[in-house]
N, C-alpha and C positions, 0 to 999 in steps of 0.2 A: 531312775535315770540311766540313759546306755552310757558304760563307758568308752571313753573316748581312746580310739584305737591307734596305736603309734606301730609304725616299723623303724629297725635298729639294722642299719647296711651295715655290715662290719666289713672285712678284708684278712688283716690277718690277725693272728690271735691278739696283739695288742691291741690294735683299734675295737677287736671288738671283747674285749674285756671291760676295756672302758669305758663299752658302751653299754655292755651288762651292769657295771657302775651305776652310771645314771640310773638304768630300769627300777635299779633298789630303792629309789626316792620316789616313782611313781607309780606307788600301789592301787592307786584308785582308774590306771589307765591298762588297758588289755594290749600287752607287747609283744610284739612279737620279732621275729629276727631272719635278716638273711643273709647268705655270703655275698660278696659282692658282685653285681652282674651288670652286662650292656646291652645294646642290642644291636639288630644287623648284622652288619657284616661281624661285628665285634664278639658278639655272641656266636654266631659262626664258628670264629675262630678258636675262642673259648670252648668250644662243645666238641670241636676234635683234637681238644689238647694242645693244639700250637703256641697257647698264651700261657701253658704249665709254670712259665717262669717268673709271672705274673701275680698280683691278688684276686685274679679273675681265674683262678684255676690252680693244677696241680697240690704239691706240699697246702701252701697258705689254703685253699679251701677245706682241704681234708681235713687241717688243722681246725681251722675254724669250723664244721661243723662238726667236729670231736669234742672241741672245748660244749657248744652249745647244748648238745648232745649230754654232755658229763654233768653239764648245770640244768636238765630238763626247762631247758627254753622252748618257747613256739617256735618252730621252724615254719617258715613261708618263703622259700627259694624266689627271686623273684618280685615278691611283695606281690601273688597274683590272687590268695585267697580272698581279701578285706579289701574294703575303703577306706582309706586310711586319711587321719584327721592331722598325723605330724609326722616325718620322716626323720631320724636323723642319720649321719651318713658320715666317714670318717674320712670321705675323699671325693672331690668334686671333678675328678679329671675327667670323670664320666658321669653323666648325668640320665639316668634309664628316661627314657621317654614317660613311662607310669605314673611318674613323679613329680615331673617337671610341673602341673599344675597344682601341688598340694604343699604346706606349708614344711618346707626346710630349713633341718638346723644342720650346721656343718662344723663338726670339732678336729678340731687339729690336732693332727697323731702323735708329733712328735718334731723331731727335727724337718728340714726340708732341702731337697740338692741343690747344691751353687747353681745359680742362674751359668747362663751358655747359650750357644748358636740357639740351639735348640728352643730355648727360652723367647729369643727374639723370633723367630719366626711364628710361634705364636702370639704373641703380644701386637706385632704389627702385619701378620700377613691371615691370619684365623685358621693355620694351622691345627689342628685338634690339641690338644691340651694333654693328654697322655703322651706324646712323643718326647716331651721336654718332662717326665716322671712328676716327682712332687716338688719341682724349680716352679712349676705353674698353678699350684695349692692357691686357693685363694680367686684364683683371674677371673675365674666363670659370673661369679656374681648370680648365677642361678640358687640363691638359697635367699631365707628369710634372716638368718643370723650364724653370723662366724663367731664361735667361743675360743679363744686362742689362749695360751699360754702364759703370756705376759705382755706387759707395757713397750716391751724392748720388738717385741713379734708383730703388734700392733703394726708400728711405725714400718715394720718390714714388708708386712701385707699391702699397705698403704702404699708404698713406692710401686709395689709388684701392681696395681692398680685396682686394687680391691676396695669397693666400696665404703669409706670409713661410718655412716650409718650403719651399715649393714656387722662393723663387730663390735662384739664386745669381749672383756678381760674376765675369765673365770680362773683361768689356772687351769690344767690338764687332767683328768686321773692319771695313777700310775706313774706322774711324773710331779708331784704334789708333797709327797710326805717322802722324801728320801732317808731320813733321819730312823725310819722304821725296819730301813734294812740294815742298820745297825747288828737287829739282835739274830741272828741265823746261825745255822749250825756248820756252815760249811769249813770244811777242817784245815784250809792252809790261812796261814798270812803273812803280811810283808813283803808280799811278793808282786810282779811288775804285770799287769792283767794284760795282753793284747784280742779285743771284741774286732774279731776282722766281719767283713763287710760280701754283701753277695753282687759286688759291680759285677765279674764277670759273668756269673749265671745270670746278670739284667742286659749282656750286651754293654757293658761299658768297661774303657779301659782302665789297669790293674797292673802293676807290675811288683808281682805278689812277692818274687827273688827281692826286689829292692826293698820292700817295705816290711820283710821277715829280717832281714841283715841290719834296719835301721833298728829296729824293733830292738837286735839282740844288742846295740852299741848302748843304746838309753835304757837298756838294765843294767847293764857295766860289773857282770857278774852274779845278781840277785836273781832267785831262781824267775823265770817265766813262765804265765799260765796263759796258754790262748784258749778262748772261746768264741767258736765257730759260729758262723750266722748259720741261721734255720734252714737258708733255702738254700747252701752251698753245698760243693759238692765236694764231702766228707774225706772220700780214701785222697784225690786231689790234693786237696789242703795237709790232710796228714802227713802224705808223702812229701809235701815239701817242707813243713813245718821240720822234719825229722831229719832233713837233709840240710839244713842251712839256720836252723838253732838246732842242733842235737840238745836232749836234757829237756826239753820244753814239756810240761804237762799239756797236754788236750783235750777238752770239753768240747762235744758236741751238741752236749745237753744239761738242762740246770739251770739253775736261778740267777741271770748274770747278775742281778743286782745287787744278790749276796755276794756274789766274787766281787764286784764292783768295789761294795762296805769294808769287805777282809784287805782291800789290796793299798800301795802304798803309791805305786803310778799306773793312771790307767793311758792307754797308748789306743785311739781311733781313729778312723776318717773319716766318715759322714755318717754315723750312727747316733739317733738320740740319746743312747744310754749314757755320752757325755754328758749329758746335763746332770744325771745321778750326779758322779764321779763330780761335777761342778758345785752342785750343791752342799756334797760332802765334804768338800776341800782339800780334794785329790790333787795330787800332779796332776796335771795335761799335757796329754801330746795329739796335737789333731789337725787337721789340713784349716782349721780356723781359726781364725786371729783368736786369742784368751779373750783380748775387751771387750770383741763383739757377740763371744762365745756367756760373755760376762752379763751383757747387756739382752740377750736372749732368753736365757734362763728360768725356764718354768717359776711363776710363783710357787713359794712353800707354805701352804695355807692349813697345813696340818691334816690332808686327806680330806678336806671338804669342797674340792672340785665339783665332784658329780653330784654331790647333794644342790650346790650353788646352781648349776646348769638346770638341774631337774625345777627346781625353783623357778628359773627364768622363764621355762619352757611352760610350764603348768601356766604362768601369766600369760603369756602369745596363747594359748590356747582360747584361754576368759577373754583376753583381748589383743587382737589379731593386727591392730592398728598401732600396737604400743610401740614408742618412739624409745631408739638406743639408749637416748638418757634415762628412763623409765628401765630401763633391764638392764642399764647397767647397775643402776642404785639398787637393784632387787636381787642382783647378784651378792652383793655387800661388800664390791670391793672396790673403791675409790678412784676413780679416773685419776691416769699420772696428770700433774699441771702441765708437761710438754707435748705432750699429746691432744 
């Protein structure tokens, strides 16, 4: 019997790690993988570099097909080699034309931006759905099934207008077993972590002076470690990191979630890597309420996300017709009663 042929959209290396995640549960399916793409005008722009700042281009693709590349994965740029039986895809804001009639699973990366203008002009005017970034995760309703996070993310998708058939509760990879970054080698601790953020390399605003001087008040003397987002712009940041906390260590690379485990407060603003830090029972400091930060909160199902998912997906496969409450019981993880 042929096996049954899946493409894995990744973005940037997180999504698509744990997307590689899943693929480990389905041995008996021919995977393959690509970085994320659109088309049109969109690809257009993407192919002369204009969207570098983007998961459709620059650092995040290079990244992403290094990672893929370092784990000899199938590369298929595109999704143009195969016909493919399942997609899954770590972001819905773009939806490739190729795809649009083959069965989609859609997982949720991580955290998502505070809704805004932006937000409402899509939702009520069909604005595209990339202009409002990952505030509009969810809205498309172009896929066969949302795996999300938690109970708490459910209800959030739901208001955002997202089909409540169409998710179900798996728990994330990579955002699942926090507990495991415990054991690492990284050599400081008791110190105040700040994971800064790439709004200004996205076009959004930043007022980097203010939010390095807040930084340095809520460590009230304990040494400071910041660690730089992927897609930011390095000497930038350094230089003012240096000018307005002197004594600050700088990471531009490394494992945050070991700094995360070593550290005593961690300080963000719209980064998923708070929910680590949430599950570990970190200080927080973050542009989001703590209860709602509380109530969001990746399940901790001990690393078996992607297994869970992979699971799901092999049934939509056998049977293409299977109703939510069917995937979600095959997930094995209990629908909350307020949901």
């Amino acid at each position: 019997m042929l096996k049954k042929k899946i493409l894995f959209i990744g973005g940037s290396v997180n999504q698509t790690s744990m997307l590689h995640k899943i693929s480990t549960y389905m041995p008996d399916c021919d995977c393959w993988f690509s970085p994320y793409y659109g088309d049109g005008y969109i690809n257009f722009l993407a192919q002369h570099k204009m969207l570098d700042f983007s998961i459709l281009g620059g650092e995040f693709k290079r990244l992403t097909l290094e990672y893929l590349n370092d784990n000899n994965l199938q590369i298929d740029y595109r999704g143009l080699i195969n016909d493919y039986d399942l997609v899954f895809t770590g972001s819905d804001l773009i939806i490739p034309k190729n795809i649009k009639k083959k069965k989609i699973i859609l997982i949720q990366e991580g955290m998502t931006d505070p809704e805004n203008f932006l937000t409402f002009l899509v939702k009520y005017f069909n604005f595209p759905r990339w202009l409002a970034s990952t505030s509009t995760t969810g809205m498309s309703n172009q896929y066969d099934l949302f795996c999300v996070a938690s109970h708490g993310y459910k209800e959030l998708f739901i208001k955002k207008s997202a089909n409540p058939e169409k998710i179900i509760v798996t728990g994330i990879p990579n955002f699942d077993n926090a507990k495991e970054y415990l054991k690492n080698d990284f050599p400081y601790k008791n110190y105040v972590l700040v994971a800064t953020s790439d709004s200004r390399e996205t076009f959004k605003y930043e007022n980097r002076k203010k939010f390095i001087k807040h930084c340095v008040k809520v460590a009230a003397g304990k040494q400071l470690i910041f660690k730089l987002h992927p897609n930011e712009k390095t000497d930038r940041a350094i230089r003012e990191i240096n000018k307005y906390a002197p004594g600050s260590v700088v990471f531009n690379n490394g494992n945050t979630n070991h700094m995360i485990a070593n550290c005593d407060v961690l300080i963000t603003k719209y980064s998923s890597v708070v929910y680590i830090g949430m599950a570990l029972g970190k200080e927080i400091h973050s542009a989001f309420n703590f209860e709602v930060l509380k109530k969001l909160t990746p399940l901790q199902n001990n690393g078996t996300s992607a297994e869970r998912i992979a699971r799901v997906a092999a049934h939509l496969l056998e049977v293409p017709n299977a109703t939510t409450e069917k995937l979600q019981e095959i997930s094995g993880i209990k629908e909350a009663l307020n949901t």
